[in-house]
N, CA and C of each residue as an Amber inpcrd file, in Angstrom:
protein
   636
-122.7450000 -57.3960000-186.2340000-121.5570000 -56.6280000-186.6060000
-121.8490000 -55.8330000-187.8630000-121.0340000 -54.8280000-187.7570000
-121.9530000 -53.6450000-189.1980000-121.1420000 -53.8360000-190.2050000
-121.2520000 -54.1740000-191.5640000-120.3480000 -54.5230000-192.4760000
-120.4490000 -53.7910000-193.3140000-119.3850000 -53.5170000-194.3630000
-119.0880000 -52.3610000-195.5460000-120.4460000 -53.4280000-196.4180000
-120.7140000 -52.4420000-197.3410000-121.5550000 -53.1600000-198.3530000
-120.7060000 -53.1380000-199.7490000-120.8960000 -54.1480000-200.6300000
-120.0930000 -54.2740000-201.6480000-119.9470000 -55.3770000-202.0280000
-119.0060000 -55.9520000-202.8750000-118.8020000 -57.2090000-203.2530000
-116.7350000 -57.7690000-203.4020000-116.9350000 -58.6810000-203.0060000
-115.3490000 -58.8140000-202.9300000-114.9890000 -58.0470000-204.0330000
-114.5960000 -56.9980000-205.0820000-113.5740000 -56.4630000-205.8540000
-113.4410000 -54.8520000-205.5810000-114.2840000 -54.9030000-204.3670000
-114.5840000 -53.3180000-203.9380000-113.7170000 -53.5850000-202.4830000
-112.4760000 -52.2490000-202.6820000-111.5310000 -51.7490000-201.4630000
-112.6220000 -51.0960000-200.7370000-112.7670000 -51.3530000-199.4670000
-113.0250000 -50.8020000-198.1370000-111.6780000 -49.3740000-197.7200000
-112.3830000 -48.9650000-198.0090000-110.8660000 -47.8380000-196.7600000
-111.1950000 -47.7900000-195.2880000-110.1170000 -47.9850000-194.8490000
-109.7220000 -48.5230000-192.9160000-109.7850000 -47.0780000-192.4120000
-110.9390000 -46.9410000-192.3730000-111.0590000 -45.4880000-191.6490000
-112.1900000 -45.5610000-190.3140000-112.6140000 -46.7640000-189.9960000
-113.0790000 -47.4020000-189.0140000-111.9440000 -47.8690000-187.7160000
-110.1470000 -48.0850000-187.8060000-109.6870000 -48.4900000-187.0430000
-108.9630000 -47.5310000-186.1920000-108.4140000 -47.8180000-185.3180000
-107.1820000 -46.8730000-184.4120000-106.4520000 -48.0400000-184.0230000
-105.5110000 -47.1520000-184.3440000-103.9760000 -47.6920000-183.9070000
-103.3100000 -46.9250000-182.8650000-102.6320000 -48.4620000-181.9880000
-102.3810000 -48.1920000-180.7810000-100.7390000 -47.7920000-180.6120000
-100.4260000 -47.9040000-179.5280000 -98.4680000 -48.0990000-179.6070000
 -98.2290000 -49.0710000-180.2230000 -96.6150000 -48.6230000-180.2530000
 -95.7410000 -50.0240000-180.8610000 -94.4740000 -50.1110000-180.4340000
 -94.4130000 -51.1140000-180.5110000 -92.9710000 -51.4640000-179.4410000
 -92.0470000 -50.8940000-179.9310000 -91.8290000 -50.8960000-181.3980000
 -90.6280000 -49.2820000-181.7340000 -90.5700000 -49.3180000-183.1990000
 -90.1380000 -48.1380000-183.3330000 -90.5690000 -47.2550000-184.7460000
 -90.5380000 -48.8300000-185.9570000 -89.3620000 -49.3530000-185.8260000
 -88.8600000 -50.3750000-186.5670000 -90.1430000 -51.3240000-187.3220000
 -90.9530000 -51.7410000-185.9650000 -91.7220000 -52.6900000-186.1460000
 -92.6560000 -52.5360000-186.7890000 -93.2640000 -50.9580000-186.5460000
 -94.7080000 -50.8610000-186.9960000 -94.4730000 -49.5060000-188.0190000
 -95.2210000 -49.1370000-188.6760000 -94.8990000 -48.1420000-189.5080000
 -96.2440000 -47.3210000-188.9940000 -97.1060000 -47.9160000-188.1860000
 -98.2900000 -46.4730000-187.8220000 -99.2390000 -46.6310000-189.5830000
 -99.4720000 -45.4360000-189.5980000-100.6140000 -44.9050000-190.6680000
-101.3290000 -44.0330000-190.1930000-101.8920000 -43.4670000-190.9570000
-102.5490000 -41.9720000-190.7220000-104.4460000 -42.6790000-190.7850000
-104.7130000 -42.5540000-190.0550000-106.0170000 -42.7470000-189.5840000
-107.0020000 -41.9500000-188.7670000-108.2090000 -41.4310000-188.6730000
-109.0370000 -40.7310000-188.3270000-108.6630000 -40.7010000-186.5770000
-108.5540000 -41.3870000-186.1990000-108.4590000 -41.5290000-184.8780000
-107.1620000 -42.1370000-184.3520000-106.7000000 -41.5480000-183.3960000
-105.4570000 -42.3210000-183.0360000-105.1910000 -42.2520000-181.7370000
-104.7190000 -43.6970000-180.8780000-104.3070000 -43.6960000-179.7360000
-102.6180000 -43.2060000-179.4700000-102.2650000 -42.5400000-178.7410000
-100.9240000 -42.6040000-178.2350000-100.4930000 -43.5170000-176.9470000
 -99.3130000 -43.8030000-176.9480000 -99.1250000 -45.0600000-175.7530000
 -99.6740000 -44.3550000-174.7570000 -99.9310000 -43.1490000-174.4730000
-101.3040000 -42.9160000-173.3680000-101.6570000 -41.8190000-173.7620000
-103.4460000 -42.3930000-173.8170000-104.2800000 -42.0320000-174.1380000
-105.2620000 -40.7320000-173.5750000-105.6310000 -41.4170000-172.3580000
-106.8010000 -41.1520000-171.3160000-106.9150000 -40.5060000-170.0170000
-107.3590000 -39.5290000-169.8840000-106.8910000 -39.0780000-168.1520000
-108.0520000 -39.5940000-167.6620000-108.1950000 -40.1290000-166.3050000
-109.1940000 -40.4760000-165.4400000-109.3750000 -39.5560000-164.4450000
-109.9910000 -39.6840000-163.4100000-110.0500000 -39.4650000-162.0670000
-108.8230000 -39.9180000-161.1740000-108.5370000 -41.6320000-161.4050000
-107.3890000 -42.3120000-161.0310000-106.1040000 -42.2950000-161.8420000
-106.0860000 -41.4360000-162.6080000-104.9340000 -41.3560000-163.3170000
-104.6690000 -41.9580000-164.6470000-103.7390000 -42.1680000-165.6470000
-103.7930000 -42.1590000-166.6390000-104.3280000 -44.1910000-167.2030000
-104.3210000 -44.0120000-168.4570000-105.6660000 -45.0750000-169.0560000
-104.5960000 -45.3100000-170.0730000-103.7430000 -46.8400000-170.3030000
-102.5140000 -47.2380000-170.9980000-103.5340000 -47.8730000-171.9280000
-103.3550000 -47.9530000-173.0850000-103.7930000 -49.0640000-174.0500000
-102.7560000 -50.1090000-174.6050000-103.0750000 -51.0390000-174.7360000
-102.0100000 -52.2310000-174.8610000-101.7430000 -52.1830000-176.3980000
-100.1660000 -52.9910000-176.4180000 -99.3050000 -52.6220000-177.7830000
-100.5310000 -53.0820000-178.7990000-100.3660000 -52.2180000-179.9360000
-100.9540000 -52.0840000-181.1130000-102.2840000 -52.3460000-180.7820000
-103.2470000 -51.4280000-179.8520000-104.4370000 -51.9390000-179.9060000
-105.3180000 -50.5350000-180.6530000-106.3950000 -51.4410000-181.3020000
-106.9880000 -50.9220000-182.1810000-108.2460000 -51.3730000-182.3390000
-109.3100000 -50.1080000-182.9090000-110.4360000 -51.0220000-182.7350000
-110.8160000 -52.0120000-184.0810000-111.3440000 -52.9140000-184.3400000
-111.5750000 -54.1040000-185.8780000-112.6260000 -53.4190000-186.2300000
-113.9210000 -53.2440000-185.1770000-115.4190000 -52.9160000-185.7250000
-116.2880000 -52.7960000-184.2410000-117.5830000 -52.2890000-184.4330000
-118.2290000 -51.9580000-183.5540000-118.5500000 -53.2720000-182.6630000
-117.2430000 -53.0820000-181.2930000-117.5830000 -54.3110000-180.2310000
-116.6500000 -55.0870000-180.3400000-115.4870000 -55.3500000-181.2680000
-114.1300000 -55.8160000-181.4950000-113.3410000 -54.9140000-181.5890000
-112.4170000 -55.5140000-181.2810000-110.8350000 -54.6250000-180.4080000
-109.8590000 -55.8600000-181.0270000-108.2450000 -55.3800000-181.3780000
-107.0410000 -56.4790000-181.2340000-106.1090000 -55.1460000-180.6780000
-105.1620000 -56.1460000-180.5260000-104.0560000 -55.7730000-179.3020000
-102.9430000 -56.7850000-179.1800000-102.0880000 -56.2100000-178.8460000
-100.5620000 -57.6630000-178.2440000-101.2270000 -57.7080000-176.7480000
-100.3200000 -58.0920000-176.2040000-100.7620000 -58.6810000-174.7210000
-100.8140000 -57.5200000-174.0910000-102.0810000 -57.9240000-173.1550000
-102.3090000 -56.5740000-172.3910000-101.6240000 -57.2100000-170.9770000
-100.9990000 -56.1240000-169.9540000-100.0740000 -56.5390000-168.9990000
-101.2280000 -55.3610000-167.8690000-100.5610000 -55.5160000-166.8280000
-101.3640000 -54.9390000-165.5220000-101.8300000 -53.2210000-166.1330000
-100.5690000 -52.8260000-166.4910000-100.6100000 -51.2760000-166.6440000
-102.0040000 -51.0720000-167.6580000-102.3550000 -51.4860000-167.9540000
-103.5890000 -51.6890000-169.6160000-105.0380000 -51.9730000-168.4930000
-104.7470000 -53.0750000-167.6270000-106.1400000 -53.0900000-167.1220000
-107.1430000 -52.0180000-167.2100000-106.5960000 -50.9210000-166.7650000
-107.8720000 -49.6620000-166.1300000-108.2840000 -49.5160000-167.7030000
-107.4560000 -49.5850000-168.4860000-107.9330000 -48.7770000-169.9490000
-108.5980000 -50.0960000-170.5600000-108.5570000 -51.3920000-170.3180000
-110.0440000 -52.3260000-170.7670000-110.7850000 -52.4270000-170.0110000
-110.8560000 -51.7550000-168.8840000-112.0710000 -51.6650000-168.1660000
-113.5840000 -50.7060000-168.5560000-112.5160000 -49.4950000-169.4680000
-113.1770000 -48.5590000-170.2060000-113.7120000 -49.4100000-171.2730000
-113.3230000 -50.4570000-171.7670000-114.2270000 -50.8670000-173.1210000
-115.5540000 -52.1230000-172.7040000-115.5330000 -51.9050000-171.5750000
-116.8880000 -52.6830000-170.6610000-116.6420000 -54.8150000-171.7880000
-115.6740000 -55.3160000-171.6120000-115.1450000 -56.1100000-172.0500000
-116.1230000 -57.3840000-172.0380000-116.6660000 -58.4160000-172.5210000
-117.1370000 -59.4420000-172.3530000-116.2760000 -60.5910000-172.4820000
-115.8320000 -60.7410000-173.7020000-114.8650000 -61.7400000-173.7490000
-113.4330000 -61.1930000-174.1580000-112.4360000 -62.3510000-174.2810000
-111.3860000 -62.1120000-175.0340000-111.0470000 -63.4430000-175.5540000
-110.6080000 -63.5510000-176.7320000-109.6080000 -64.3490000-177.5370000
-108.5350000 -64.2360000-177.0550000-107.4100000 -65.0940000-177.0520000
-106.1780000 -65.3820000-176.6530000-105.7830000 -66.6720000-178.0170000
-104.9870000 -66.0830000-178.7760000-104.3530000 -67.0310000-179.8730000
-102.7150000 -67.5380000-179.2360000-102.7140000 -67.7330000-178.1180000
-101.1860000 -67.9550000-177.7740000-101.4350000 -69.5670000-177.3870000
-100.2020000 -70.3390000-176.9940000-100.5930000 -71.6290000-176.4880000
-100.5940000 -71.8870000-175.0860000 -99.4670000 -71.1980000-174.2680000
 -98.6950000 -70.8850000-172.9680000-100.2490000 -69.8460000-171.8320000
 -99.9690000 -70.6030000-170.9110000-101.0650000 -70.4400000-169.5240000
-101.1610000 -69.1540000-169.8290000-102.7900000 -68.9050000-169.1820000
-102.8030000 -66.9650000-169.5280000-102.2080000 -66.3790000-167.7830000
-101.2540000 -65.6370000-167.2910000-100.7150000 -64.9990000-166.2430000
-102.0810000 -64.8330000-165.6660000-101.7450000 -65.2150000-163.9960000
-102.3230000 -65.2240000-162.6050000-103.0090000 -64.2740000-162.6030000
-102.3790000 -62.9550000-162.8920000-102.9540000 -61.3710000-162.7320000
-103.8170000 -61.3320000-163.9210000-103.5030000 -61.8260000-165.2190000
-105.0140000 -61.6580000-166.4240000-105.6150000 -62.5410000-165.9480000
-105.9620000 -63.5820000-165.3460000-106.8360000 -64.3810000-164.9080000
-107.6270000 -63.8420000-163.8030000-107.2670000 -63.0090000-162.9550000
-107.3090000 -62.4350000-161.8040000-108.1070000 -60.8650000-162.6300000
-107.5260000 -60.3240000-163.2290000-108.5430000 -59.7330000-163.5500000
-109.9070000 -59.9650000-164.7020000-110.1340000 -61.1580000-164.9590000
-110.8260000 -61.4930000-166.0220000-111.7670000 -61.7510000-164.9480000
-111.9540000 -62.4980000-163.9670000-112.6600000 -62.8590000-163.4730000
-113.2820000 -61.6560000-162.6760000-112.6700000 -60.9470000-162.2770000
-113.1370000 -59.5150000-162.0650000-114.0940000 -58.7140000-162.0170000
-114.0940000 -58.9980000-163.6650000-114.7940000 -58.1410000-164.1950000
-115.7110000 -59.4350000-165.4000000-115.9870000 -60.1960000-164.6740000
-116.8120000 -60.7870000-165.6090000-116.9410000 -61.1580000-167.0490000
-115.5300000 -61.2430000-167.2470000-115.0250000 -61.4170000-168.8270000
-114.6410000 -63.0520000-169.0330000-115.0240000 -63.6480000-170.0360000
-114.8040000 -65.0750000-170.6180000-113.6690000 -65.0270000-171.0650000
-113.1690000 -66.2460000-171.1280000-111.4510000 -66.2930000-171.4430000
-111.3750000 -67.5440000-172.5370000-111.3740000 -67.0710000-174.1600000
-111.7500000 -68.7250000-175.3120000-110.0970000 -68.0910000-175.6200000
-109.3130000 -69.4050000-175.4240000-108.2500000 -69.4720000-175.9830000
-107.8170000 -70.6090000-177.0290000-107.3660000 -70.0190000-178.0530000
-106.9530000 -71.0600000-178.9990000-105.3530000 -70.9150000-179.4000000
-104.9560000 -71.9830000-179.2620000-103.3670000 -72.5790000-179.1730000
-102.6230000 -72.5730000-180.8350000-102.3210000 -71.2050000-181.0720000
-101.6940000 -71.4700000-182.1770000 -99.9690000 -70.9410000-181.9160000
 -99.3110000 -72.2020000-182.2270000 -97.5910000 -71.2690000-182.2950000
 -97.2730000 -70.3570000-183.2580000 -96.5170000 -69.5440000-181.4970000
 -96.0370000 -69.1600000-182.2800000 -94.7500000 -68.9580000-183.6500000
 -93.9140000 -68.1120000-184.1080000 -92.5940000 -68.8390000-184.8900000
 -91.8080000 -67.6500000-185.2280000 -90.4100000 -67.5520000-185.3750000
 -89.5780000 -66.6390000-185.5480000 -89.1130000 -66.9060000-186.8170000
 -89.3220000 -67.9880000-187.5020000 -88.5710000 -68.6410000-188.7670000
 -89.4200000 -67.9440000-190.0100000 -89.9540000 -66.6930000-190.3690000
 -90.6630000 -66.7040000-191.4340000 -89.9430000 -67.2430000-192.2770000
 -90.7870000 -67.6730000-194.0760000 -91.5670000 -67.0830000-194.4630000
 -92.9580000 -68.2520000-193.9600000 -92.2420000 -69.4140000-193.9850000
 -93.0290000 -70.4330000-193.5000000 -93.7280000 -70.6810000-192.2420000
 -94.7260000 -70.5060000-191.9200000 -95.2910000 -70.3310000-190.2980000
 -96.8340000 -71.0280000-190.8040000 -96.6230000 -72.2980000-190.5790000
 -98.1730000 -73.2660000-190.3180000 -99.2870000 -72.6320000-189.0220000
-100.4580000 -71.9110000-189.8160000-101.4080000 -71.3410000-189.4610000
-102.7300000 -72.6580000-189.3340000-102.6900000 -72.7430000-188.1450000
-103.8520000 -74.2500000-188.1160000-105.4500000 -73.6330000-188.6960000
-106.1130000 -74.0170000-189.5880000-107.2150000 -73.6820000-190.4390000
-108.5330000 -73.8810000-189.2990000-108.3650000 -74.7050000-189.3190000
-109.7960000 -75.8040000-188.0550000-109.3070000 -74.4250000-186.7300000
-108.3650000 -74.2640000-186.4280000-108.3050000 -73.2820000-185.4830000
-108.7460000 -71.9520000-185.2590000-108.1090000 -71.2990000-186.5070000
-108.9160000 -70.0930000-187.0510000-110.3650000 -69.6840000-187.4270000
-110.8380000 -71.1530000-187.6430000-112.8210000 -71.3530000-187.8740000
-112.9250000 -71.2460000-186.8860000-112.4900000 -71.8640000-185.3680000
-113.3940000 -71.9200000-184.6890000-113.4390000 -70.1930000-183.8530000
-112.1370000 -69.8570000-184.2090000-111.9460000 -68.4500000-183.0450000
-112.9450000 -67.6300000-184.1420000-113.0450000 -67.5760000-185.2180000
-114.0910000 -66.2800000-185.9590000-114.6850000 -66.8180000-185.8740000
-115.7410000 -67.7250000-185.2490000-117.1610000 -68.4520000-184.6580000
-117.2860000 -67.4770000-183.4580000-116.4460000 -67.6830000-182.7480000
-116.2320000 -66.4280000-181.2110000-116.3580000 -65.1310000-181.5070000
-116.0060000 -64.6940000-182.7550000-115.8550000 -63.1390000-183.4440000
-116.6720000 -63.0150000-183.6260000-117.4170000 -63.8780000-184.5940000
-119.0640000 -63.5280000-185.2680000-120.1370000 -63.5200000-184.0990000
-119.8920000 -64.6430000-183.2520000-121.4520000 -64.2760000-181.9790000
-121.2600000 -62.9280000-181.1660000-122.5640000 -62.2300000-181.2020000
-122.2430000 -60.7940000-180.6350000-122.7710000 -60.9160000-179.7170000
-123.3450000 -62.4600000-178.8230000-123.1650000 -62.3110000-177.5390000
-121.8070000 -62.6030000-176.8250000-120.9700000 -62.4300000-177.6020000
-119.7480000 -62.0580000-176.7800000-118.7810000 -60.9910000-177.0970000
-119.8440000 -59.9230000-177.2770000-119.3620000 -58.6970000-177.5600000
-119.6570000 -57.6810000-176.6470000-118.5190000 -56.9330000-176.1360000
-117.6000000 -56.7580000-176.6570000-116.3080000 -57.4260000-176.4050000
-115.4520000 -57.6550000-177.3580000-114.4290000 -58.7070000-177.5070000
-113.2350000 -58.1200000-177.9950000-112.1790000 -58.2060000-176.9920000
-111.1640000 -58.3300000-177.4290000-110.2080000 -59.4130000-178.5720000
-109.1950000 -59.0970000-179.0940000-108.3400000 -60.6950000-180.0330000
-107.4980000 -59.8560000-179.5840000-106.0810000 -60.9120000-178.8860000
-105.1130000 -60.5520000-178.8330000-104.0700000 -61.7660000-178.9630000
-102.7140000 -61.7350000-179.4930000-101.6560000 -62.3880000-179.2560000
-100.5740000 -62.2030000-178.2700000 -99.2290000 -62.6110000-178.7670000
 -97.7390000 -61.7410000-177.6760000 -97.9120000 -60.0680000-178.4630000
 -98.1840000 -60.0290000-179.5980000 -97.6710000 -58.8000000-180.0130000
 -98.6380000 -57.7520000-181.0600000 -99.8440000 -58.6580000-180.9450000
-100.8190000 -57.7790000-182.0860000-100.6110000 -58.0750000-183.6850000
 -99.4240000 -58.7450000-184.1070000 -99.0620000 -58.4240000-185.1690000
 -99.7320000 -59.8240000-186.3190000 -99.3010000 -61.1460000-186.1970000
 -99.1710000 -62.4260000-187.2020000-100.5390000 -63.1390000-186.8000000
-100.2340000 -63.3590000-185.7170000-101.8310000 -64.1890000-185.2830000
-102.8470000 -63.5140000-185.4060000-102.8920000 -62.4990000-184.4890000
-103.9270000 -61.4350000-184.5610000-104.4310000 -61.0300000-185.5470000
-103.4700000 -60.3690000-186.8740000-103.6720000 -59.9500000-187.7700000
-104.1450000 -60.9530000-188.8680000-103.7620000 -62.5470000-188.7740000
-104.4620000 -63.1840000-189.7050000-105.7050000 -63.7850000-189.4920000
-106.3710000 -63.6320000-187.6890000-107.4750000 -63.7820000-187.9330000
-108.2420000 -62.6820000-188.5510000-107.9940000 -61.1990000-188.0980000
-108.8330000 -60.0030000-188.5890000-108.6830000 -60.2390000-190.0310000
-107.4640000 -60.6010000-190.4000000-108.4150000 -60.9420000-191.9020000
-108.9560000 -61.8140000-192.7780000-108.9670000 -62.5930000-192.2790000
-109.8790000 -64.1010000-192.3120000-111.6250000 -63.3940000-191.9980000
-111.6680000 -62.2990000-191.0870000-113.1000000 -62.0340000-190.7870000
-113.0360000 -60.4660000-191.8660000-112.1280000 -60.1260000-192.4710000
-112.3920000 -58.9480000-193.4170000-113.0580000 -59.9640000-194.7550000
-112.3380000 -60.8470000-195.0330000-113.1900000 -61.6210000-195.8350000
-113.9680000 -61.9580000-196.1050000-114.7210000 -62.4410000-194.9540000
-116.5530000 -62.5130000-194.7850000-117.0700000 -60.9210000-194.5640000
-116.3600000 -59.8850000-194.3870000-116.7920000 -58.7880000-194.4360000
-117.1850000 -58.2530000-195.8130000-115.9400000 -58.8430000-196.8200000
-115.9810000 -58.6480000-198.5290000-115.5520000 -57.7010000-198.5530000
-114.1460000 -57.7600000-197.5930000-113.4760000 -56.9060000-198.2810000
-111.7560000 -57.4790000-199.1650000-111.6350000 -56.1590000-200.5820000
-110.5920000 -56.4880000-201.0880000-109.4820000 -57.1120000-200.5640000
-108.4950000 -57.9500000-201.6120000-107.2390000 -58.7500000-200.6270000
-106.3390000 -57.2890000-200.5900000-106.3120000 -56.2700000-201.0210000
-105.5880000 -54.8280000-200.9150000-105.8950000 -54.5240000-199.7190000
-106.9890000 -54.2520000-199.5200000-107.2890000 -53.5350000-198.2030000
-106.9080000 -54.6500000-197.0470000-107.3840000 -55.9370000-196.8040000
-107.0850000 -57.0640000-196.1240000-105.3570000 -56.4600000-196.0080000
-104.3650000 -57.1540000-197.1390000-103.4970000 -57.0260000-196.7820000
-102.6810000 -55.4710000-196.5180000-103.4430000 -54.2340000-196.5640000
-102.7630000 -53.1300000-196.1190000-103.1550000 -53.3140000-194.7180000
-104.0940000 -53.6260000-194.0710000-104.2180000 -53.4450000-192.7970000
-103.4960000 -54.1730000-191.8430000-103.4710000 -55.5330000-192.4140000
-102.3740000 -56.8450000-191.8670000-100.7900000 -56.2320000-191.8010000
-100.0600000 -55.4580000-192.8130000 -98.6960000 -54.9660000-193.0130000
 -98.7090000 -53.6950000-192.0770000 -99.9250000 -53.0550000-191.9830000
-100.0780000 -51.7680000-190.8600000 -99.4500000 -52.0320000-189.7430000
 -99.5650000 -53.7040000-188.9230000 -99.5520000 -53.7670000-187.5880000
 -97.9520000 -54.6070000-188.0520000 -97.9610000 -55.5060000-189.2450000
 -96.5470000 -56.4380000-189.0890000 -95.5990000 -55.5800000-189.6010000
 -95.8910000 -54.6120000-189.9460000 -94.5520000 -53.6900000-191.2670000
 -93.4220000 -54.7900000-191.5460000 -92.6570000 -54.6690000-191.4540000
 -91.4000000 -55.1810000-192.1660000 -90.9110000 -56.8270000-191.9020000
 -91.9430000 -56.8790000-190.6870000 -92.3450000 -58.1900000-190.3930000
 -93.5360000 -59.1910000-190.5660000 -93.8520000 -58.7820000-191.9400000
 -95.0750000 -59.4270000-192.4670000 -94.6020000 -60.7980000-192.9840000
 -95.0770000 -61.6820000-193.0040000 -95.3600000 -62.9120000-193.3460000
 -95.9320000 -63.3540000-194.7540000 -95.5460000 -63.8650000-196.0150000
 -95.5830000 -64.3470000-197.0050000 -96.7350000 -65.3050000-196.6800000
 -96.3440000 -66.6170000-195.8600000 -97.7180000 -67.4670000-195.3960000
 -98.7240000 -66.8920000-194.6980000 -98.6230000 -65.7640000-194.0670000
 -99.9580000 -65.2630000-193.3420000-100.8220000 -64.7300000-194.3810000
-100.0330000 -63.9430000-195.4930000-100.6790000 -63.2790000-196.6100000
-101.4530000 -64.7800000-196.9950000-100.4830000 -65.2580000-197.9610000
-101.3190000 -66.9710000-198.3910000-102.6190000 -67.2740000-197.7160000
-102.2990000 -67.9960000-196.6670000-103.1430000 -68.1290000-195.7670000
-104.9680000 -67.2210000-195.5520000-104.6710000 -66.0460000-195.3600000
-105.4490000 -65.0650000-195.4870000-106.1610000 -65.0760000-196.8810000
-105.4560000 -65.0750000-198.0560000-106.0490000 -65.0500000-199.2940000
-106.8090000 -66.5540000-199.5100000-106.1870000 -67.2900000-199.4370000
-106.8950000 -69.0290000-199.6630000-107.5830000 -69.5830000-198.6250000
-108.2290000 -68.8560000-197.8320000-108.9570000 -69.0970000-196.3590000
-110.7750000 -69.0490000-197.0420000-111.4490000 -70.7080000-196.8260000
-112.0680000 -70.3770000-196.9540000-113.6310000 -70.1160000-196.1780000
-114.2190000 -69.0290000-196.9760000-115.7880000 -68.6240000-196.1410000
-116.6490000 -68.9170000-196.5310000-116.9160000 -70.0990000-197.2300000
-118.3630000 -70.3120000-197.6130000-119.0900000 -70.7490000-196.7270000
-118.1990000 -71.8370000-195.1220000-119.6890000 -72.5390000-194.4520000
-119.5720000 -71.4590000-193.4540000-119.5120000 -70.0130000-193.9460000
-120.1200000 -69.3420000-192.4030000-120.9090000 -68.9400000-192.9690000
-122.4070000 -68.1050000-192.0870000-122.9250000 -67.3950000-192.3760000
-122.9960000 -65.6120000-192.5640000-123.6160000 -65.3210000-193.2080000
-123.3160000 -63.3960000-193.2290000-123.9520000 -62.7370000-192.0620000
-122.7690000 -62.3130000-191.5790000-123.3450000 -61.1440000-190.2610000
-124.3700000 -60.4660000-190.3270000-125.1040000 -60.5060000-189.1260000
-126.2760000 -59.5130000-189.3100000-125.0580000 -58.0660000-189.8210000
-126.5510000 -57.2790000-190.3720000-126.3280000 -55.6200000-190.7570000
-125.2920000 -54.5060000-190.1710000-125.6210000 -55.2000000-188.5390000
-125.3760000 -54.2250000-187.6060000-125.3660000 -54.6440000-186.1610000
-124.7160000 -54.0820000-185.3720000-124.2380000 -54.7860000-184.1820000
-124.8350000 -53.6520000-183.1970000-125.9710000 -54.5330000-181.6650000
-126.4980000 -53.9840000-181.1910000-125.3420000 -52.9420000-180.0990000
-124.3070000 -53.6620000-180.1580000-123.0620000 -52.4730000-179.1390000
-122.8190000 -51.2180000-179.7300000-122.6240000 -51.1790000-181.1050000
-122.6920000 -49.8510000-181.6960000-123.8470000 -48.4940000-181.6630000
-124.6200000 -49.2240000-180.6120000-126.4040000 -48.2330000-180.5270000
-126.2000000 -47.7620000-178.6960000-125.3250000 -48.3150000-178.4790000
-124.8050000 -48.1330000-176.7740000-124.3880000 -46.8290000-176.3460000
């Protein structure tokens, strides 16, 4: 995976991501970024190429997203998919199973609840190690992370892995509030900041999907 160079007190600017739809103006506030998806994107041959709510790319060979539903298939078919993360607890639907197998994609799900009660929302630690273990091997890249909605789960693993990236808690937490806007989480922030990375190791330089 290709990482900013620097040292944790140096901001990264997020000019590496795209942002996808959002379920409505309310939720997400967008941002102005180099690249940008609209809730459709893509013309095909077969017709148009949906990208699923708030999907965006993390880094070369990682992708997050809320749940991708039938209409989204054709448009992860375009990202030649290997695995996906699933942070939800509840069975993954007949039809994502049905197309995972498909297309030859691995299915690592880890069971974290979800919660409507902010500010308090218990983020399991041992859980989050093991899914950025799945992030960091780039033989299972390319990889989707997704939750119900792109926003709390999703967003506190990506920055649990901006951390081992070294990047600032500014930049960490502007990118996390990008996808939750007004529904950001006090404990996800916490969480994210007091998360720690010492027993992983540092990513290689550079990720062989980005030479594709």
């Amino acid at each position: 995976m290709r990482l900013p160079n620097g040292d944790l007190s140096t901001c990264h600017p997020l000019n590496n991501s795209i942002t996808g739809s959002a379920s409505s103006s309310s939720e997400d506030d967008g941002g102005s970024l180099e690249e940008t998806y609209s809730p459709v994107t893509l013309v095909d041959n077969e017709g148009l190429l949906v990208p699923p709510l708030n999907f965006a790319m993390v880094d070369y060979g990682v992708f997050r997203s809320g749940f991708p539903d039938t209409a989204n298939f054709a448009f992860l078919q375009t990202l030649g998919l290997r695995s996906i993360i699933y942070l939800c607890p509840e069975a993954y639907p007949e039809a994502n199973v049905e197309f995972l197998n498909a297309n030859g994609i691995r299915l690592f799900q880890f069971a974290i609840e979800g919660s409507k009660e902010p500010p308090m929302v218990n983020i399991p630690e041992e859980t989050i190690r093991e899914a950025l273990k799945v992030v960091l091997d780039e033989k299972n890249h390319p990889l989707l992370i997704h939750c119900k909605r792109g926003k709390h789960r999703t967003g506190s693993l990506v920055g649990c892995l901006r951390k081992l990236q070294k990047w600032c808690l500014t930049s960490i937490f502007d990118e996390y509030q990008r996808y939750a806007a007004e529904k950001a989480r006090v404990s996800d922030l916490r969480f994210m900041e007091l998360f720690d990375i010492s027993g992983f190791k540092q990513p290689p330089a550079s990720c062989s999907h980005s030479k594709n």
